[in-house]
PyMOL Python script that loads the backbone (N, CA, C, O; Angstrom):
from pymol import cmd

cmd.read_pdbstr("""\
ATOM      1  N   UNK A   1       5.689  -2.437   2.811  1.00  0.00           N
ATOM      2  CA  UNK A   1       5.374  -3.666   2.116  1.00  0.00           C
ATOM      3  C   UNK A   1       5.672  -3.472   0.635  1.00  0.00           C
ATOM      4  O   UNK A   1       5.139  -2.559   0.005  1.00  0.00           O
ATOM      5  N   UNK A   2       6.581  -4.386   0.043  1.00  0.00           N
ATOM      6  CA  UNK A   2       6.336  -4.471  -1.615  1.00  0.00           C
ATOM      7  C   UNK A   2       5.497  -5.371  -2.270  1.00  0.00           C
ATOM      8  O   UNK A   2       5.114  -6.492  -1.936  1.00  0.00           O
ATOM      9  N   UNK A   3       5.228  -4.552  -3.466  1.00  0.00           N
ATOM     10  CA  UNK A   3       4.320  -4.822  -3.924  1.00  0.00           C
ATOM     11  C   UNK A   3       4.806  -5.209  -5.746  1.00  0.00           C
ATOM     12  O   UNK A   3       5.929  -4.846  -6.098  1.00  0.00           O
ATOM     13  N   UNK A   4       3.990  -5.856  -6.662  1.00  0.00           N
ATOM     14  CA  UNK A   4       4.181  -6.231  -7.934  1.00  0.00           C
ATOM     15  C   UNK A   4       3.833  -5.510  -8.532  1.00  0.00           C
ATOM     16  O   UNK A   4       3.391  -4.551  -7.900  1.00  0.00           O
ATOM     17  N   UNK A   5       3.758  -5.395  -9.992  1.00  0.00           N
ATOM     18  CA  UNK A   5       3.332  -4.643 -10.590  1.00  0.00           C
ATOM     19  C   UNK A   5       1.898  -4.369 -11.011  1.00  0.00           C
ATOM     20  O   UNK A   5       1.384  -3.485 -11.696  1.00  0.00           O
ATOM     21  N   UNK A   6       1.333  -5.652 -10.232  1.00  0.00           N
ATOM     22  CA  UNK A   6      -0.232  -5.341 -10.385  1.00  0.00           C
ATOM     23  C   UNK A   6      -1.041  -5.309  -8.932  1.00  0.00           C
ATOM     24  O   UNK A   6      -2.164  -5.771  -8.728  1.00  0.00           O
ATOM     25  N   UNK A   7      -0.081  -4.572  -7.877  1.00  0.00           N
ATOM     26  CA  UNK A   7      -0.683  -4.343  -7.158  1.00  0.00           C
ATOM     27  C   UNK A   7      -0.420  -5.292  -5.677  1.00  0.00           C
ATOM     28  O   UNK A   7      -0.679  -4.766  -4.595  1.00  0.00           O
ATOM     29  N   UNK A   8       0.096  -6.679  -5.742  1.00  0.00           N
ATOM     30  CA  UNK A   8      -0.409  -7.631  -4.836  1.00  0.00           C
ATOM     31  C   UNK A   8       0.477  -7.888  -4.335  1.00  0.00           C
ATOM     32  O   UNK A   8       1.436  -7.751  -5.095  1.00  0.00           O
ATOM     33  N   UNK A   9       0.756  -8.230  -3.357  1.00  0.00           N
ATOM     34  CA  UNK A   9       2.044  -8.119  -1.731  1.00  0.00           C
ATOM     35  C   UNK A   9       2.818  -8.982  -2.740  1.00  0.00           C
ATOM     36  O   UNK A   9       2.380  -9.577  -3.725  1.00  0.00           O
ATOM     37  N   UNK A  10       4.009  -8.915  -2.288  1.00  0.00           N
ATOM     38  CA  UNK A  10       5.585  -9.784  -2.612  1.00  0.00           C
ATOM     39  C   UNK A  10       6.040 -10.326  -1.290  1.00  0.00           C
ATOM     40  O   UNK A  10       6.340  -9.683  -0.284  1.00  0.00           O
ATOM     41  N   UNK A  11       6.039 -11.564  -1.462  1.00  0.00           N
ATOM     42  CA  UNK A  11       7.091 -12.143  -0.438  1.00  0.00           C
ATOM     43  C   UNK A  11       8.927 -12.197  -0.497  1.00  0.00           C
ATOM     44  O   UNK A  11       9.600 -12.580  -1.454  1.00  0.00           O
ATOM     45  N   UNK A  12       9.402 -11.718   0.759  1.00  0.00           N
ATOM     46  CA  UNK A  12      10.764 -12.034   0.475  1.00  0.00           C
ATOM     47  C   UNK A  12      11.002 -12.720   1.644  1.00  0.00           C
ATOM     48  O   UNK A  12      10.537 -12.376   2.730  1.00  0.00           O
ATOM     49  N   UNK A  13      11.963 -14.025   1.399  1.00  0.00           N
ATOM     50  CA  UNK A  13      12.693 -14.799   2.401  1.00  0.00           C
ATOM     51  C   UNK A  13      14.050 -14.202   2.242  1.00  0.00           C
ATOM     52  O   UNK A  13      14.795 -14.117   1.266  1.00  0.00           O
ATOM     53  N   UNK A  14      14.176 -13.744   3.699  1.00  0.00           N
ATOM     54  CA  UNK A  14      15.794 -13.328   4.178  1.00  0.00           C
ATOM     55  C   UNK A  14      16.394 -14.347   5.270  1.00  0.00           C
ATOM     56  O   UNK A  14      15.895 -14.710   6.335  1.00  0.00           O
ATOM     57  N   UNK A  15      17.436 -14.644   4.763  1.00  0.00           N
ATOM     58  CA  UNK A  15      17.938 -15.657   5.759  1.00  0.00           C
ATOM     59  C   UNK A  15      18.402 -15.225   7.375  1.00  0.00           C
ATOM     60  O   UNK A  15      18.784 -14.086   7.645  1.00  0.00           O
ATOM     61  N   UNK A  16      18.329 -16.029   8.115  1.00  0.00           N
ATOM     62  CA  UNK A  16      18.624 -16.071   9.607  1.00  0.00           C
ATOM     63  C   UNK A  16      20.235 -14.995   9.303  1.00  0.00           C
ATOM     64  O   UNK A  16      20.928 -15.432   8.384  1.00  0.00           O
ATOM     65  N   UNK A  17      20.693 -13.907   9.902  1.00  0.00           N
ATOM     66  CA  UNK A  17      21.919 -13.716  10.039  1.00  0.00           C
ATOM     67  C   UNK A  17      22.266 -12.569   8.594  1.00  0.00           C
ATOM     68  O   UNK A  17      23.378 -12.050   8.494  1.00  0.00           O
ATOM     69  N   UNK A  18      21.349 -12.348   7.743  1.00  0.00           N
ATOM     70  CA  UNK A  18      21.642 -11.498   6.718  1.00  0.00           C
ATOM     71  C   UNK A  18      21.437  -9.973   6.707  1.00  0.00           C
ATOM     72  O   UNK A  18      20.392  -9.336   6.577  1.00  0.00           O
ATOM     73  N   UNK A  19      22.646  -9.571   6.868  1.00  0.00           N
ATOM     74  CA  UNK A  19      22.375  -7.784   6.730  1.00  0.00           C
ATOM     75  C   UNK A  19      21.577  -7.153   5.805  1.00  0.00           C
ATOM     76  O   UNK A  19      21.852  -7.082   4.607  1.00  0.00           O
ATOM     77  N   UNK A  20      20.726  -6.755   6.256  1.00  0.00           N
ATOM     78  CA  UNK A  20      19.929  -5.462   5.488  1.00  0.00           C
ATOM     79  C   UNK A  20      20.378  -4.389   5.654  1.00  0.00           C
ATOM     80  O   UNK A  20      20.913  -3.916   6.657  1.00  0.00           O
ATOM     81  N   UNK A  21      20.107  -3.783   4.308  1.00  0.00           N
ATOM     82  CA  UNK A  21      19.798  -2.383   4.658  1.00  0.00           C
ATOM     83  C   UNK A  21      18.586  -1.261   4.286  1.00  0.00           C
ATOM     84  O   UNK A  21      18.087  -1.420   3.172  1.00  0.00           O
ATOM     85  N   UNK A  22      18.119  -0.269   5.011  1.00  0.00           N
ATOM     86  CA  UNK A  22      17.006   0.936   4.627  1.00  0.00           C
ATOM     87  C   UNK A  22      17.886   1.652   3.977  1.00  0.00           C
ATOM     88  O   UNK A  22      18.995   1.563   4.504  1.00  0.00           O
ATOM     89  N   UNK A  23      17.855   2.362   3.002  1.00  0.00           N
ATOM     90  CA  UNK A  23      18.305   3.807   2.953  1.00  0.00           C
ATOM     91  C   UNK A  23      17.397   4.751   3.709  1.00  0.00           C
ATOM     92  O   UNK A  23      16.239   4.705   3.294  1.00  0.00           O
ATOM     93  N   UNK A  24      17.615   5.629   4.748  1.00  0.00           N
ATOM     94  CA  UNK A  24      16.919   6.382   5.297  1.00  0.00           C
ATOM     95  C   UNK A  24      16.661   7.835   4.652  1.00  0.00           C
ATOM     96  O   UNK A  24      16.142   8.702   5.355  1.00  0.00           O
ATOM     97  N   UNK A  25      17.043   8.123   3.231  1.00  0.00           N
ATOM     98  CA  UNK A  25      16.491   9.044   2.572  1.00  0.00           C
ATOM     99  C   UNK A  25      15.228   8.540   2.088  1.00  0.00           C
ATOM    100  O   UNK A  25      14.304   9.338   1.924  1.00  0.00           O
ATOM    101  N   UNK A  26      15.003   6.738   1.725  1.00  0.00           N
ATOM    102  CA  UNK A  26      13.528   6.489   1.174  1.00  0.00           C
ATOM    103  C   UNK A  26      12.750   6.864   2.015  1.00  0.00           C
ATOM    104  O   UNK A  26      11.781   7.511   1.619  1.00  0.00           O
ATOM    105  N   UNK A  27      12.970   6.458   4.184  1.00  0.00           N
ATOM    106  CA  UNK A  27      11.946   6.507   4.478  1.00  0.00           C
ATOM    107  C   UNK A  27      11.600   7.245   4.792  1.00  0.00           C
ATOM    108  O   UNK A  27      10.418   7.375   5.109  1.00  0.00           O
ATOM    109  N   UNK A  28      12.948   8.583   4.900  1.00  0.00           N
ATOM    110  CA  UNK A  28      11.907  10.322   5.464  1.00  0.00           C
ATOM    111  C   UNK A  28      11.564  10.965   4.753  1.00  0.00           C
ATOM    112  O   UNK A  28      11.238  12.128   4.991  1.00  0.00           O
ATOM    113  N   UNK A  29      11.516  10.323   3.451  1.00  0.00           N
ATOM    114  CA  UNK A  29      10.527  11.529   2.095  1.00  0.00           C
ATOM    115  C   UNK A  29       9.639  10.911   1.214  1.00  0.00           C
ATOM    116  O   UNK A  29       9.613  10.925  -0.017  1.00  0.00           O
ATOM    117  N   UNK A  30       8.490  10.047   2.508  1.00  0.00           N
ATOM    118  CA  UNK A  30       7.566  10.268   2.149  1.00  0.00           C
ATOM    119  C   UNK A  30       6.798  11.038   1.762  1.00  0.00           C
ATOM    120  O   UNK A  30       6.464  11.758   2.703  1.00  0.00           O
ATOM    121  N   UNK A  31       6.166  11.379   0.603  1.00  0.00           N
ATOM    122  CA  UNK A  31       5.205  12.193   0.181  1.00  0.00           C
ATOM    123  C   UNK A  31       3.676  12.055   1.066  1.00  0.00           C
ATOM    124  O   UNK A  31       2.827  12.924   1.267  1.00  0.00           O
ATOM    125  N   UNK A  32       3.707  10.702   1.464  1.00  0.00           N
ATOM    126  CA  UNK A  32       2.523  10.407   1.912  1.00  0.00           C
ATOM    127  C   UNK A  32       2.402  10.743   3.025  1.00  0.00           C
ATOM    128  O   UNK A  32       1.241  11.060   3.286  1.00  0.00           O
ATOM    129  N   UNK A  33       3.127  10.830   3.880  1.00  0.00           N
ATOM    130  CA  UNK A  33       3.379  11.643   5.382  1.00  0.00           C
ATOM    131  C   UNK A  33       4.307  12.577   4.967  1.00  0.00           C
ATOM    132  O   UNK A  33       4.655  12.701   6.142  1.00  0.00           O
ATOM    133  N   UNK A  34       5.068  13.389   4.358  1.00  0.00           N
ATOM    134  CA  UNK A  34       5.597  14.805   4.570  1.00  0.00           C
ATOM    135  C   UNK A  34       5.240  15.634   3.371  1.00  0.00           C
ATOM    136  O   UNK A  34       5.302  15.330   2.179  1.00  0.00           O
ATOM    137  N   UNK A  35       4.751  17.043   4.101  1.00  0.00           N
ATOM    138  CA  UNK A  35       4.418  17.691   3.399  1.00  0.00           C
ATOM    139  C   UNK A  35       5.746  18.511   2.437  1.00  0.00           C
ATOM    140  O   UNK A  35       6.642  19.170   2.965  1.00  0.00           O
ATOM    141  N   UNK A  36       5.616  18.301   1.082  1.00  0.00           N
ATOM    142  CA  UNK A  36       7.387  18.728   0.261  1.00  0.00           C
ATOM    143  C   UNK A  36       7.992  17.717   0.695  1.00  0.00           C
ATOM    144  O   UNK A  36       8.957  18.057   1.380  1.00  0.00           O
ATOM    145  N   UNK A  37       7.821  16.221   0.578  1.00  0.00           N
ATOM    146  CA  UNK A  37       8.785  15.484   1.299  1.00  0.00           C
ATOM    147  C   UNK A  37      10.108  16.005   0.594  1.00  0.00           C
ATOM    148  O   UNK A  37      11.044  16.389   1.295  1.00  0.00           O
ATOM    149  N   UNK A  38      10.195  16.020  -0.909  1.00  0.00           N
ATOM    150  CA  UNK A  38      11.542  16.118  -1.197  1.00  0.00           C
ATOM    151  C   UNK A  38      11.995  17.262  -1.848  1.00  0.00           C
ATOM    152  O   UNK A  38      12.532  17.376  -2.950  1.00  0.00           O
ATOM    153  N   UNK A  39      11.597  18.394  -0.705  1.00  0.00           N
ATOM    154  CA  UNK A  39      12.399  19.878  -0.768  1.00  0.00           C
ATOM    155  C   UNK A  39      13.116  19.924   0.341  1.00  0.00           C
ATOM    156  O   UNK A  39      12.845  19.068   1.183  1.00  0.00           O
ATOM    157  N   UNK A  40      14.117  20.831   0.626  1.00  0.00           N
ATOM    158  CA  UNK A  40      14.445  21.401   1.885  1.00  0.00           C
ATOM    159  C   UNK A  40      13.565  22.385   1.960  1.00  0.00           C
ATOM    160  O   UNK A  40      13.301  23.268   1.144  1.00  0.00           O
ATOM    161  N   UNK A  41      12.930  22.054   3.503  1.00  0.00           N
ATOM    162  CA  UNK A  41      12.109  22.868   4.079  1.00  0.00           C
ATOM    163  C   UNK A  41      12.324  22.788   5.650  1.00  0.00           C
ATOM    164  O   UNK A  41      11.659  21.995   6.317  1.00  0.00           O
ATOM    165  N   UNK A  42      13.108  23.486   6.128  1.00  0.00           N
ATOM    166  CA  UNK A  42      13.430  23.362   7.709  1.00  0.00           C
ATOM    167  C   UNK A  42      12.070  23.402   8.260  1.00  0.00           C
ATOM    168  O   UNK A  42      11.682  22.582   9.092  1.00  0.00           O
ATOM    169  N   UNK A  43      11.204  24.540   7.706  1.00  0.00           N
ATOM    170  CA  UNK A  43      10.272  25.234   8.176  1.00  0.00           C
ATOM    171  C   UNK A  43       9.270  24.326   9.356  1.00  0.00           C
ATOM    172  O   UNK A  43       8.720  24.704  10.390  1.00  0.00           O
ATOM    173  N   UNK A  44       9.321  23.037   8.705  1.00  0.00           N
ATOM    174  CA  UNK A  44       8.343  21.662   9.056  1.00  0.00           C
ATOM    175  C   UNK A  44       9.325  21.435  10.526  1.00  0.00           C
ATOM    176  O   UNK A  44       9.277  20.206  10.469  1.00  0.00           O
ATOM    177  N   UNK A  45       9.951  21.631  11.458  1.00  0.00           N
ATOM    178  CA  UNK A  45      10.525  21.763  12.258  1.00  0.00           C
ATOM    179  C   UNK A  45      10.155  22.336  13.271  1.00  0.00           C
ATOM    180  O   UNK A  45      10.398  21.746  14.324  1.00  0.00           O
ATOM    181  N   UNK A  46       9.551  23.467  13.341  1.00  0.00           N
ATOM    182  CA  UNK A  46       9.671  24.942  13.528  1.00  0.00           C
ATOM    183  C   UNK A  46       8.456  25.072  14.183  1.00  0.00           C
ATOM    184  O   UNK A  46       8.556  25.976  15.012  1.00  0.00           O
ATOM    185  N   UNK A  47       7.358  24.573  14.179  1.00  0.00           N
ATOM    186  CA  UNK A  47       6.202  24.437  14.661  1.00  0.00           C
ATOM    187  C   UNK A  47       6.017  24.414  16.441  1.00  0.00           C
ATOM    188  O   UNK A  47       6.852  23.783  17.088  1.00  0.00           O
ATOM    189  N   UNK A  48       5.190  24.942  16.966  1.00  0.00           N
ATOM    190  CA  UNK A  48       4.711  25.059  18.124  1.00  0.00           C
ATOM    191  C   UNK A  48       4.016  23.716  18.225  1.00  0.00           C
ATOM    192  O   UNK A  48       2.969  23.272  17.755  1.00  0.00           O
ATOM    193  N   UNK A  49       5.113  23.149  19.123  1.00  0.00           N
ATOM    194  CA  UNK A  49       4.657  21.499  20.137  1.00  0.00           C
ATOM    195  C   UNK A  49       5.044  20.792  19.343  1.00  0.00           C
ATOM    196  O   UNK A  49       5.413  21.148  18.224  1.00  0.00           O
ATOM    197  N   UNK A  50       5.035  19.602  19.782  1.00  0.00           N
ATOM    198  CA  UNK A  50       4.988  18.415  18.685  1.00  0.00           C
ATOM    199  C   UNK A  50       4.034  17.436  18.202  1.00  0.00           C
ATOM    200  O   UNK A  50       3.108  16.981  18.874  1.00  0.00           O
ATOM    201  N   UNK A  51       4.361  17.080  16.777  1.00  0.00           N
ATOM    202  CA  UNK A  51       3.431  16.622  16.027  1.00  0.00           C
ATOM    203  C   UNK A  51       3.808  16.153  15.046  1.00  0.00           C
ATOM    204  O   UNK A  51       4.662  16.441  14.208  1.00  0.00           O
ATOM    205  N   UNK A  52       2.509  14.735  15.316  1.00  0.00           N
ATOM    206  CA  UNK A  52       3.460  13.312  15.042  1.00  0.00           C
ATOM    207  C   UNK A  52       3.133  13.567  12.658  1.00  0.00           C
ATOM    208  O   UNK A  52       2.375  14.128  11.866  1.00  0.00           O
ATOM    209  N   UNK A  53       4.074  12.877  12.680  1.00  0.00           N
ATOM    210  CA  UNK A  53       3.984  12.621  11.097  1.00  0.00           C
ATOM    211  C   UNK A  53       3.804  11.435  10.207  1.00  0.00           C
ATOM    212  O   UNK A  53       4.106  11.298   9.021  1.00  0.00           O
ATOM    213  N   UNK A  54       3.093  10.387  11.275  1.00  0.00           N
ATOM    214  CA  UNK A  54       3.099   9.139  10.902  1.00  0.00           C
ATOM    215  C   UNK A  54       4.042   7.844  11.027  1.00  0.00           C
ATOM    216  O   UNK A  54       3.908   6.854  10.308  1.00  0.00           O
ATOM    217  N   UNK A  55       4.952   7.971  11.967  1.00  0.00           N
ATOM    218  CA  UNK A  55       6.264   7.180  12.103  1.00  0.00           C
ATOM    219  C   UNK A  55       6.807   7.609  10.761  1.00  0.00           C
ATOM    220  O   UNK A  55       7.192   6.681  10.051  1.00  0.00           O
ATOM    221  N   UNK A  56       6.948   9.212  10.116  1.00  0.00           N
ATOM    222  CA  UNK A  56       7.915   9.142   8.822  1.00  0.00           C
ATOM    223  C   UNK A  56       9.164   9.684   8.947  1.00  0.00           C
ATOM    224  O   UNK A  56       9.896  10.057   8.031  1.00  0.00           O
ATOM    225  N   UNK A  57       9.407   9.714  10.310  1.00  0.00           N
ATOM    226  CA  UNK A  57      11.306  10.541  10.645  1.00  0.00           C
ATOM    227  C   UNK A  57      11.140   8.855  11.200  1.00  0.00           C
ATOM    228  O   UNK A  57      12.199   8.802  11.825  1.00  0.00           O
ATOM    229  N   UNK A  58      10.615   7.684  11.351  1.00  0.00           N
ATOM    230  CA  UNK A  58      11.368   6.467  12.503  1.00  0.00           C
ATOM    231  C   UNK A  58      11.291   5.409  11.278  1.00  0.00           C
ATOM    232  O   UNK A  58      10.281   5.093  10.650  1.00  0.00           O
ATOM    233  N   UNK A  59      12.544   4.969  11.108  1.00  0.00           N
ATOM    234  CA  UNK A  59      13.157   3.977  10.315  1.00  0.00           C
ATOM    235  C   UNK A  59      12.284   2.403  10.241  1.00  0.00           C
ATOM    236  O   UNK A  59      11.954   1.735   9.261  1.00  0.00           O
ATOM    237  N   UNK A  60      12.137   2.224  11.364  1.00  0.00           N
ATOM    238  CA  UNK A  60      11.834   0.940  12.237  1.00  0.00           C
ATOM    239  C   UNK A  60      10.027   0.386  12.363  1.00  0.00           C
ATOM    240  O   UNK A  60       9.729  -0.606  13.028  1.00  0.00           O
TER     241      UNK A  60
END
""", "prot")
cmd.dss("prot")
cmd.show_as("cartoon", "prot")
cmd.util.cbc("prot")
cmd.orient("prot")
């Protein structure tokens, strides 16, 4: 969600048929779900089982 500068939701109208785009570097380095979001750290990989990170590797 965006937000203003004092805090309070922003509306955006996108028309029927208009391409967007994410950059998907904003949404996998979250700080708020990854720990070092923006180091290389394979290490966060590497872990025994899986474990979720907040939808912060899913675009969508």
């Amino acid at each position: 969600m965006v937000h203003d500068d004092d805090g309070n939701p922003k509306t955006y109208i996108i028309p029927a048929g208009t391409m967007t785009y994410i950059p998907l570097a904003a949404v996998q380095t979250s700080p708020k779900v990854w720990l070092r979001a923006n180091k290389f750290y394979p290490e966060r990989w590497l872990s025994d089982g899986w474990q979720s990170h907040g939808g912060g590797g899913v675009p969508w």
